[in-house]
C-alpha positions in Angstrom: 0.0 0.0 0.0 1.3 3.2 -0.7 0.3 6.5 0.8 -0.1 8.9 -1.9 -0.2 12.0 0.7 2.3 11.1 2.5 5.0 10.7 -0.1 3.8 14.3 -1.8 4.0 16.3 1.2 5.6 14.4 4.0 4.5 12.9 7.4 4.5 16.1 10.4 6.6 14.7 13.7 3.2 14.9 15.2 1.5 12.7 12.6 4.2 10.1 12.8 3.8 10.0 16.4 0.5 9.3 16.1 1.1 6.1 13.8 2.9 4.8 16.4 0.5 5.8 18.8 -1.9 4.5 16.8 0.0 1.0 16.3 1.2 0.6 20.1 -2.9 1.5 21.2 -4.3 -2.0 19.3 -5.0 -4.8 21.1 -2.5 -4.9 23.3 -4.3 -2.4 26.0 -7.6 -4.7 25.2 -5.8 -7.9 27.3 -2.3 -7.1 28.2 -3.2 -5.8 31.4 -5.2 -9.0 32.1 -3.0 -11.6 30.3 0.0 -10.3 32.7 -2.3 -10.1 36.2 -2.9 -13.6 35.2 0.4 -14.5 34.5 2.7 -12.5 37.2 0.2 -11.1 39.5 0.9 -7.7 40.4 4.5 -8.1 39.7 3.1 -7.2 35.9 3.9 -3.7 36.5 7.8 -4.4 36.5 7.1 -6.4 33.1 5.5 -3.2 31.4 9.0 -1.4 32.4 11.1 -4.1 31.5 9.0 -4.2 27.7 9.2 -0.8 27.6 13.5 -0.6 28.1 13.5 -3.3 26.0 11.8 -2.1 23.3 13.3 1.1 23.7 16.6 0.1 23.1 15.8 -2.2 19.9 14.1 1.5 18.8 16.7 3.3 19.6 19.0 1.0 17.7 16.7 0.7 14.8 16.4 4.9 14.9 19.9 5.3 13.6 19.7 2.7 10.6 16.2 4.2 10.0 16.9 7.6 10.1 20.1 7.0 7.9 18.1 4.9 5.2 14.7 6.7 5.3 13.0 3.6 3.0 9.3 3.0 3.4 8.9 -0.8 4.4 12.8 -0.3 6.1 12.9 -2.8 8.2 12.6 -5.5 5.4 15.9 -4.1 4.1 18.0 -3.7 6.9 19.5 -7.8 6.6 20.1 -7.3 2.8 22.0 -3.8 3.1 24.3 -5.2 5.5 24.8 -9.0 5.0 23.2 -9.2 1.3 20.3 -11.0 -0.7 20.0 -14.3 1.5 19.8 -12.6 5.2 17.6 -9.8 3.8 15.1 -12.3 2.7 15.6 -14.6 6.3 15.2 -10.8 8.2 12.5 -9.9 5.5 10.5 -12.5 5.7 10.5 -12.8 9.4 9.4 -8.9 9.9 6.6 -9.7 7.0 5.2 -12.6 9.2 5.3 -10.5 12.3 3.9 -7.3 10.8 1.2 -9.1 8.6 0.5 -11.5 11.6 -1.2 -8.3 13.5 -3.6 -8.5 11.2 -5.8 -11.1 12.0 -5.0 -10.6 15.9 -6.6 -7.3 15.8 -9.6 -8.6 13.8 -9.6 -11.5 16.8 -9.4 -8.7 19.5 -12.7 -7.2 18.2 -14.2 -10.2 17.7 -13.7 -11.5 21.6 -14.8 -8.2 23.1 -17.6 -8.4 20.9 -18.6 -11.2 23.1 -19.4 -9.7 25.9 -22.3 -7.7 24.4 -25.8 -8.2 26.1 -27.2 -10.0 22.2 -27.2 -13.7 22.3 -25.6 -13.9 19.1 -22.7 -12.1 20.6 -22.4 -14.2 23.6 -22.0 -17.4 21.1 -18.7 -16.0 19.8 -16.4 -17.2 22.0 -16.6 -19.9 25.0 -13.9 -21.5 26.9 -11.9 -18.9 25.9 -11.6 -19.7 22.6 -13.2 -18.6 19.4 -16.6 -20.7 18.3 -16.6 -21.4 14.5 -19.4 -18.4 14.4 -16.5 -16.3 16.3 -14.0 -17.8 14.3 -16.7 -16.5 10.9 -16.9 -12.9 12.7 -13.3 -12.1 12.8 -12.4 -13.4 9.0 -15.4 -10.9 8.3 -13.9 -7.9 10.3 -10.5 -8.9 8.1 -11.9 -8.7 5.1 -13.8 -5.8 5.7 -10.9 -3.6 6.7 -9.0 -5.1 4.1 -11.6 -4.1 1.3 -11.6 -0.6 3.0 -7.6 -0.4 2.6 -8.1 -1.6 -1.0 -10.0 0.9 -2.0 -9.5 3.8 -0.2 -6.0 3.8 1.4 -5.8 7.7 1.7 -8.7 8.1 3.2 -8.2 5.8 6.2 -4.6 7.5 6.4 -6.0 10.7 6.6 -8.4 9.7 9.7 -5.8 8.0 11.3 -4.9 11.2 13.8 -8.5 11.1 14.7 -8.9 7.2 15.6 -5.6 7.6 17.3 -6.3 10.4 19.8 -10.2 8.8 20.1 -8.3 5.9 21.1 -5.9 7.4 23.7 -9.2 8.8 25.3 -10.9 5.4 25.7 -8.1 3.8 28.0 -7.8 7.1 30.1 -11.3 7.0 31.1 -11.5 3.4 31.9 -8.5 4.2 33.9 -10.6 6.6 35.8 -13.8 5.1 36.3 -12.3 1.9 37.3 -10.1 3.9 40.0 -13.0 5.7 40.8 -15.2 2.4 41.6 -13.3 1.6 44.8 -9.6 0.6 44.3 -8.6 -2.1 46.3 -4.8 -1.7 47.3 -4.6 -4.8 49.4 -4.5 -6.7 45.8 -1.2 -5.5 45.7 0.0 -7.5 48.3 -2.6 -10.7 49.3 -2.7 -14.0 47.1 0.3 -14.7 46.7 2.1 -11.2 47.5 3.9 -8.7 44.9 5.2 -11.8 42.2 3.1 -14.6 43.4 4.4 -16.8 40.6 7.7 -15.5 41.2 10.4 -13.2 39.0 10.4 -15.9 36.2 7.0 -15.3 35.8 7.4 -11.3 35.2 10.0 -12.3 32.4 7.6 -14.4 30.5 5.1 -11.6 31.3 7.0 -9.8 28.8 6.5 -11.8 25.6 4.2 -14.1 26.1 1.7 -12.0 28.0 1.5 -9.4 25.3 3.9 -6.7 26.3 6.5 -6.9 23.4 3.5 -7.2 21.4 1.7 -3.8 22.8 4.6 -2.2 22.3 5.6 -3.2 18.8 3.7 -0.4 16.9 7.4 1.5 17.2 7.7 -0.3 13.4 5.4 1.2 12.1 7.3 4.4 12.8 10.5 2.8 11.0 8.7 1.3 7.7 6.4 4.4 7.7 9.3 7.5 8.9 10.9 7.8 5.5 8.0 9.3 4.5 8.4 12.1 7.5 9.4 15.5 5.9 12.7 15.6 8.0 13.5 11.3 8.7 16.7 12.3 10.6 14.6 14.2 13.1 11.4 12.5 13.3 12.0 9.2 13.5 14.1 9.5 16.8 11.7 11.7 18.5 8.7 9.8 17.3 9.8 6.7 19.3 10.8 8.6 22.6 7.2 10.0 22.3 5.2 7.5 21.7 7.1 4.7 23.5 6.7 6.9 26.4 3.5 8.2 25.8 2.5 4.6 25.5 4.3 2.9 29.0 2.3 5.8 30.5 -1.2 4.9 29.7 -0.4 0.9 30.3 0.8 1.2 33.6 -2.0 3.3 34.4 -3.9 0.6 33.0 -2.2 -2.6 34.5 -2.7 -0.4 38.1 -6.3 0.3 37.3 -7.1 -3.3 36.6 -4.6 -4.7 39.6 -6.7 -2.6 42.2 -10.3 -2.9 40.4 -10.0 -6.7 41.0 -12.9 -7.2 43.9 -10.9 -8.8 46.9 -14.0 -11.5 47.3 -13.6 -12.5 43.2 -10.0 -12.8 43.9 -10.3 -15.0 46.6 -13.0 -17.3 44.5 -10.7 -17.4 41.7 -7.7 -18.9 44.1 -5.6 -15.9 43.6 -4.3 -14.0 40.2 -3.6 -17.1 38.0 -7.3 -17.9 38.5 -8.6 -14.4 36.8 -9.5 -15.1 33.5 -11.9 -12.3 31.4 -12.2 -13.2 28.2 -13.0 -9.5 27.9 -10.9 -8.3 30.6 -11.9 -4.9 30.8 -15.6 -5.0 29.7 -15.9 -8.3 31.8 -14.4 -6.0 34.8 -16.6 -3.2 34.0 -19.6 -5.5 34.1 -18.9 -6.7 37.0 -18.4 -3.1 38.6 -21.9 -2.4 37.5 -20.0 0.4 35.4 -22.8 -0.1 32.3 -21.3 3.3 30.3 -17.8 2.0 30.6 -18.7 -1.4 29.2 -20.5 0.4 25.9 -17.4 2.6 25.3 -15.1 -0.4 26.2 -17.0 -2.3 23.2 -17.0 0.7 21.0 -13.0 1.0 21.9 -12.9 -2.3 20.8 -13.6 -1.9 17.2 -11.9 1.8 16.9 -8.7 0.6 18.6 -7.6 -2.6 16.6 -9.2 -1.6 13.1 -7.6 1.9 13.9 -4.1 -0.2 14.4 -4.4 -2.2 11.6 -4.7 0.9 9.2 -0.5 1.0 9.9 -0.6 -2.5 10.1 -1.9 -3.0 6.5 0.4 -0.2 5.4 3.7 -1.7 6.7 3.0 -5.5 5.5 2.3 -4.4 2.2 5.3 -2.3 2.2 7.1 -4.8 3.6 6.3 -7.6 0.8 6.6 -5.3 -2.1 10.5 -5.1 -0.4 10.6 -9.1 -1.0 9.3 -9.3 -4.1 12.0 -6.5 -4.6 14.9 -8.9 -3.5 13.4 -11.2 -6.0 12.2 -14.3 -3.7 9.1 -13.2 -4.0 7.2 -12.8 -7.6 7.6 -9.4 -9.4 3.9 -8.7 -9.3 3.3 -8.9 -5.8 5.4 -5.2 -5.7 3.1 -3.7 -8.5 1.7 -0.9 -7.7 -2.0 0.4 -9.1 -2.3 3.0 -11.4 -4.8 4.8 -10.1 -5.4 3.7 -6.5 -1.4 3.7 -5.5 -2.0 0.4 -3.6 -0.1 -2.4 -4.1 -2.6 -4.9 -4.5 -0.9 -8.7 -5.7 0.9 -7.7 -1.9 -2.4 -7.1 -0.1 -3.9 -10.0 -1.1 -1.0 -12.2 -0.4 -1.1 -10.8 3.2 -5.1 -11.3 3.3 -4.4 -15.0 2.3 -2.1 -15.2 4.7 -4.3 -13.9 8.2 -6.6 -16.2 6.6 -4.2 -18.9 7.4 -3.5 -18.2 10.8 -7.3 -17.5 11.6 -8.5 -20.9 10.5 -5.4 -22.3 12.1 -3.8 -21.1 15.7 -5.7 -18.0 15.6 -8.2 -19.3 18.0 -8.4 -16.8 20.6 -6.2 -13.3 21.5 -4.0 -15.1 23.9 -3.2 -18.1 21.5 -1.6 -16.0 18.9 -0.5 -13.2 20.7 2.1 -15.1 22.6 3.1 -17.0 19.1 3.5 -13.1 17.2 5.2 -11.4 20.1 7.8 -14.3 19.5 8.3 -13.7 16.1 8.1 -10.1 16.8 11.7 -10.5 18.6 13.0 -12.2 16.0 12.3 -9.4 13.8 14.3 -7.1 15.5 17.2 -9.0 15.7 18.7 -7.2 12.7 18.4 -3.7 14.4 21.8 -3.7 16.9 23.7 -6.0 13.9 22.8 -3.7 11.2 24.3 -0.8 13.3 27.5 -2.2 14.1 28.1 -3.1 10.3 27.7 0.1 9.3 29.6 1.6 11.8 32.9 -0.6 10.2 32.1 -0.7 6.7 30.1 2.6 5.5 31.8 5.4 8.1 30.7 8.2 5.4 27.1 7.4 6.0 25.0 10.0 6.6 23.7 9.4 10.3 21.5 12.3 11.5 21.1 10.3 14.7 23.6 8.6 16.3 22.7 5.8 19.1 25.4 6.6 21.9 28.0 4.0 22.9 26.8 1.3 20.1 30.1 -0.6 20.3 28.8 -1.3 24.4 24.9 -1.1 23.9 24.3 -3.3 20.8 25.8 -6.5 21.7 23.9 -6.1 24.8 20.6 -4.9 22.6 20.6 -8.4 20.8 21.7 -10.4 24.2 18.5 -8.5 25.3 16.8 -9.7 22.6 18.0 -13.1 22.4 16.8 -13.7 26.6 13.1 -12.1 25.5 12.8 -15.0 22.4 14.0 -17.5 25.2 11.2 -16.0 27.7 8.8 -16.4 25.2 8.6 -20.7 26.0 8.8 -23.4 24.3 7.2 -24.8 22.0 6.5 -20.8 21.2 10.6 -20.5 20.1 10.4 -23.9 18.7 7.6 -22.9 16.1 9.0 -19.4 15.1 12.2 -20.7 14.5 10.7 -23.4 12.2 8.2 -20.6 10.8 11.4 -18.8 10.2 14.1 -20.7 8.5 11.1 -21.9 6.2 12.3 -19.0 4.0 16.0 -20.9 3.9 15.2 -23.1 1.2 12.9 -20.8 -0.7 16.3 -19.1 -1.1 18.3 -22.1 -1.7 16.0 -22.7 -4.9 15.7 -19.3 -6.1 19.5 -18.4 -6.3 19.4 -22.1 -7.7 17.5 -21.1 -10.4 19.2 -18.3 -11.0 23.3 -19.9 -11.1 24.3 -18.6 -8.0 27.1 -20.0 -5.9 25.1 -21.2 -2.8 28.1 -21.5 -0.4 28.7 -17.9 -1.5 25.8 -16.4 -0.7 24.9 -18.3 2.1 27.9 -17.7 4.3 26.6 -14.3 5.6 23.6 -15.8 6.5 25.1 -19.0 8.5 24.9 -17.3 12.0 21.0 -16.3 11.9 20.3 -20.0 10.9 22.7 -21.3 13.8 21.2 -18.7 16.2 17.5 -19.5 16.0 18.6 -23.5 16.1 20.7 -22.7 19.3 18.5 -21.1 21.0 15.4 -23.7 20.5 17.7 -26.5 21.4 18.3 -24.3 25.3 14.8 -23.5 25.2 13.5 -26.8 24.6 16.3 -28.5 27.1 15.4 -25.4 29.6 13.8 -24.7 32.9 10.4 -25.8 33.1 9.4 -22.1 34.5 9.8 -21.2 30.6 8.4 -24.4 29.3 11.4 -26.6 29.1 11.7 -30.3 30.4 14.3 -29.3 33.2 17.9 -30.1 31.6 19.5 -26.9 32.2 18.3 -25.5 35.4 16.5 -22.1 36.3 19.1 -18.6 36.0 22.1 -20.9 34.3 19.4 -21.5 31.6 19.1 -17.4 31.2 22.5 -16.6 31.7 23.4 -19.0 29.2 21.2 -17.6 26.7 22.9 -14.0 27.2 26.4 -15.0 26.9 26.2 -17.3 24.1 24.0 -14.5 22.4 27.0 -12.7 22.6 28.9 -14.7 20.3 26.6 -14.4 18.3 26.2 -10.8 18.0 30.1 -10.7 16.8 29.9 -13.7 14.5 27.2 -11.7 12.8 29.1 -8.4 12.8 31.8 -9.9 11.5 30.0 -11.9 8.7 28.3 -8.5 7.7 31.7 -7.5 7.1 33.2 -10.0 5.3 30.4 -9.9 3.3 31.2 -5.7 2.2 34.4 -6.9 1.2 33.1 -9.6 -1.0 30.4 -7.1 -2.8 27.3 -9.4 -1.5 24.9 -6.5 -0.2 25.5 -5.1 -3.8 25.4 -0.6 -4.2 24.3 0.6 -1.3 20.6 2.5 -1.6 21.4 6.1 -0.4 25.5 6.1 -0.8 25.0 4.6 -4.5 22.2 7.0 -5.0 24.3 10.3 -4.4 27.7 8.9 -6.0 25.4 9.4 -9.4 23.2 11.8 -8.4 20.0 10.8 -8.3 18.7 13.4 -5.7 22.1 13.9 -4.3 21.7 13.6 -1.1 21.2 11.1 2.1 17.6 10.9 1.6 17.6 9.2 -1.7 15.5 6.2 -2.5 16.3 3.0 -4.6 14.5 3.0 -8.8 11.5 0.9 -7.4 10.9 2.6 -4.2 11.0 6.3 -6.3 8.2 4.5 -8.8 6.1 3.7 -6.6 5.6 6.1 -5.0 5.7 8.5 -8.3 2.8 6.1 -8.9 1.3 6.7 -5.7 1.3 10.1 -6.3 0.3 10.0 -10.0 -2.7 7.9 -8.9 -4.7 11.1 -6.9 
């Protein structure tokens, strides 16, 4: 998808804040508060901090490779810039199934908080906790629907963006306050259990599994969408300090609101904080309140705040598939653009076929695919830290109008960061990314086939993300049981273990980056390249087929 407004005039620092905002305020404020009460009892409020930092620091990383190659879809290119074709299609193709994976979540979100309207239709959506085959009908419908709406009008839903994003950051701070309001119980901090009744392991998982990574993931949508910001170097930066911030804000308000909303008596029925299950956590807790207006703007929230989030969600997959078809793993005509609508449409339906997939498959309920996405959200920014210390050894003339302070310390300890939230995330969870992952390894392996490439050639760059992702499902599978393990390695060697080796890692990866400059893999470099023979002259210039489409884009209105 391409939007046509955007690329004429530019994206204000306030409207790119607002796609993140728009991104970060999905789903994730829907259940995250109750999926991590459940999971780590009040104790959740240190994994909103920890998510936050986290993030943070994969933003910050990602700001300076960002801001220096201002691309719309970016974070598809990142691998291929700075290892070459192979790991740019392993790091594409993982940030495509974790961008076009929010798709069908949000369309799942709206469909479960549906559920707890008063019709009885509505109550039939869900039970057990699951999605019913009619649930399972309602949310391929609310897909669709906001899929057709993207296909036809993208700039129109771009343009109302702002207004869905700052209806949405109104919804949670009222809840906020009516919940407080209703009698806030602060004993709930402390009974059942105490502060981290399941203890600190429990808080770690909290952080992927639970649906913190994934709340906070719309920062991408700031990347893919900030080269499109009328001053990138700028923007980008401040537009993940402000809405990474803005966000952590309104969800630990949130997390406390729900923590001390909890009726002592229904958490004593329920055993404690593990036993708290909503399948609507916040209209459920509303309804129990007796708070009737809070429940109707809860379930209007619902359909504002994830369809509102998918609108950067749509944009940034199709983006980010038009970059593979780019590479040339993916078919030419998926990155065609319309003549007249600016939308790439072969990549919109491939995405659309796709959250089909996952509906009819593990997409049975928020929690289900949440913790599944937030795994392979990690894995997506793996490239971030990398990608910055490449650069930093093989293109020193780069443009770099922000600079992420002491990288040689802070991104090996970025991607050991990142490497301990993948391990948090459980097994089987690591087990099935990885595997959804390296699918895209012999994909490759065909393609340069076809094409008479030397396979040892241009797979040695790409050796360490394939050893990585292997390594770390054999520790999580042989791991403490606390993250789903069978109990070989024991609890806090199994962590520690994770970090250093992740380490090794991190400089195996440098290195092959490279090693793979001096061999010419990555190929000419899209902005250096671009003002060596002057097209635009200057850091912000785009590759040929970025530049057409989004002349097409323009042509198109």
């Amino acid at each position: 998808m391409d939007l046509s407004a955007a690329n004429r005039k530019g994206l204000s620092l306030f409207a790119l804040i607002m796609i993140g905002l728009g991104s970060i305020f999905g789903s994730g404020w829907l259940f995250g508060a109750g999926q991590a009460a459940q999971v780590a009892g009040p104790a959740a409020l240190v994994a909103w901090v920890i998510g936050a930092i986290f993030i943070g620091m994969i933003a910050m990383s990602y700001a300076e490779v960002g801001a220096a190659y201002p691309l719309p879809g970016a974070m598809a290119r990142f691998g291929s810039i700075s290892h070459g074709p192979v790991l740019g299609f392993i790091t594409g193709w993982a940030v495509w199934i974790a961008t076009a994976s929010l798709i069908p979540i949000e369309a799942i979100a709206g469909t479960q908080y549906m559920s707890s309207w008063s019709f009885g239709w509505a109550r039939g959506l869900v039970a057990d906790g699951s999605l019913t085959g009619t649930g399972i009908a309602m949310a391929l419908l609310l897909t669709f629907a906001l899929w057709l709406a993207c296909y036809w009008s993208v700039e129109l839903l771009a343009r109302a963006n702002n207004l869905l994003t700052l209806v949405k950051f109104a919804i949670p701070v009222l809840a906020v306050g009516a919940l407080i309001a209703s009698g806030f119980h602060t004993d709930n901090f402390t009974s059942h259990g105490g502060f981290a009744p399941n203890g600190w392991s429990a808080v770690l998982t909290a952080v992927t599994a639970s649906g913190v990574v994934f709340a906070f993931n719309g920062f991408q949508a700031v990347v893919n969408l900030g080269g499109n910001a009328k001053n990138p170097g700028r923007a980008i930066p401040l537009a993940l300090v402000g809405a990474l911030s803005l966000g952590l804000v309104i969800y630990l308000a949130l997390q406390v609101a729900f923590l001390g909303a909890v009726p002592p008596e229904k958490l004593a029925e329920a055993g404690g904080w593990s036993g708290i299950n909503f399948a609507s956590p916040f209209a459920d807790l509303a309804k129990l309140l007796m708070l009737h207006w809070v429940v109707t703007m809860l379930q209007f929230g619902a359909f504002i705040s994830p369809n509102g989030a998918n609108i950067g969600n749509v944009a940034s997959s199709a983006y980010l598939a038009q970059n593979l078809a780019d590479t040339g793993f993916f078919p030419k005509k998926i990155a065609e653009v319309h003549p007249r609508y600016g939308v790439a449409r072969p990549a919109m339906w491939l995405n659309l076929g796709f959250s089909v997939l996952l509906l009819l498959t593990i997409g049975h309920s928020w929690e289900a695919l949440a913790s599944v996405v937030s795994a392979a959200m990690v894995v997506s920014y793996l490239m971030g830290p990398i990608a910055v210390g490449v650069f930093r050894q093989t293109k020193p003339e780069l443009p770099r109008p922000f600079r992420l302070p002491a990288a040689k310390v802070l991104c090996p300890l970025i991607f050991a960061f990142a490497a301990c939230a993948l391990y948090w995330s459980k097994w089987p969870n690591t087990g099935k990314v990885t595997l959804l992952t390296l699918v895209s390894v012999p994909i490759a392996a065909v393609v340069l086939r076809r094409r008479g490439e030397n396979l040892r050639r241009q797979f040695a760059p790409a050796w360490w993300m394939v050893g990585f992702l292997l390594w770390l499902s054999l520790l999580s599978a042989l791991g403490s049981k606390e993250f789903g393990g069978h109990g070989v390695i024991p609890g806090g060697l199994d962590t520690a273990l994770v970090g250093v080796s992740a380490l090794g890692f991190y400089f195996w990866a440098v290195r092959a980056g490279v090693q793979a400059h001096r061999a010419g893999l990555p190929g000419p470099d899209p902005v250096l390249s671009g003002s060596r023979d002057g097209a635009d002259g200057g850091p912000g210039a785009v590759p040929a087929q970025a530049g057409e489409r989004e002349t097409a884009g323009a042509a198109a209105s």
